[in-house]
C-alpha positions as MATLAB code, in Angstrom:
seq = 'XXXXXXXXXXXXXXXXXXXXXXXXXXXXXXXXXXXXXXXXXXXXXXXXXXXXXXXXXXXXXXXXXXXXXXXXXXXXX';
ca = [
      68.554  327.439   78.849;
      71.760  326.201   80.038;
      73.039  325.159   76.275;
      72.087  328.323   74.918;
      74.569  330.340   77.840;
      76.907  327.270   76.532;
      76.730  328.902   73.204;
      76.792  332.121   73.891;
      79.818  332.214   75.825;
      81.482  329.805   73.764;
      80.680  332.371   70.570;
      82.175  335.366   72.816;
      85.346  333.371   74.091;
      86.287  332.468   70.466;
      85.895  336.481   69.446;
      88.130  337.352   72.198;
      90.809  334.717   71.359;
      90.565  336.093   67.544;
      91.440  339.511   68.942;
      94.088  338.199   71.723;
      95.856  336.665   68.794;
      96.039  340.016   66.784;
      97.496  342.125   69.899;
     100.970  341.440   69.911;
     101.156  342.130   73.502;
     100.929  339.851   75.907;
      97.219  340.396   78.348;
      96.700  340.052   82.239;
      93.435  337.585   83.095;
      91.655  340.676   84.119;
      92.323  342.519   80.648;
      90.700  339.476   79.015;
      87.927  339.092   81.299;
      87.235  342.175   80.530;
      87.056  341.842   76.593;
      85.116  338.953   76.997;
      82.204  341.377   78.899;
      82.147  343.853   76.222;
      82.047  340.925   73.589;
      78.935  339.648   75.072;
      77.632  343.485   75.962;
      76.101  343.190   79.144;
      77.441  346.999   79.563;
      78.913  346.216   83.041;
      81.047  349.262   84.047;
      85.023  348.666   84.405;
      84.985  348.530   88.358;
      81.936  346.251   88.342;
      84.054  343.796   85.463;
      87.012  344.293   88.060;
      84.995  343.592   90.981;
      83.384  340.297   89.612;
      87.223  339.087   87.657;
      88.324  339.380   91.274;
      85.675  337.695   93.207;
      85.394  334.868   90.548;
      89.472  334.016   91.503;
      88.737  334.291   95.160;
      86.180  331.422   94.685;
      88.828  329.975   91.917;
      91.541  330.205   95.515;
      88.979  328.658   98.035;
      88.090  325.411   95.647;
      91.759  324.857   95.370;
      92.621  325.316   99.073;
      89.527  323.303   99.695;
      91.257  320.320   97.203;
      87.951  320.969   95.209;
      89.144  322.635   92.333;
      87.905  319.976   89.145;
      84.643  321.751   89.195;
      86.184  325.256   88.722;
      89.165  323.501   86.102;
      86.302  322.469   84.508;
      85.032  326.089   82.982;
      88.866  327.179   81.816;
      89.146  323.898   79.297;
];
């Protein structure tokens, strides 16, 4: 189960960077976050893609103030 959400975010990450590379200006995090959702097409409203982009970099803030951040490094390689 866990390979195949691997895979499947993996395919929608590469589709995004394909389209980040055609806009020749330059995206916030949250813009991207949010082309990544509609790549994958869970149909997540704006504010709810907002509201989890958000929470996601509050957990991002407490592993690094917590010196515990390798985990969360991990997903952005």
């Amino acid at each position: 189960m866990t390979e195949k959400l691997f895979e499947e975010s993996k395919e929608a990450c590469k589709a995004v960077a394909q389209k980040v590379e055609d806009i020749e200006e330059e995206l916030s995090p949250l813009e991207i976050k949010m082309m990544v959702e509609e790549e994958l097409g869970y149909g997540l409203k704006k504010k709810e893609t907002m509201v989890l982009a958000l929470t996601f970099k509050h957990i991002d803030n407490l592993f690094e103030k917590s010196g515990k951040s390798s985990e969360s490094a991990m997903i952005y390689r």
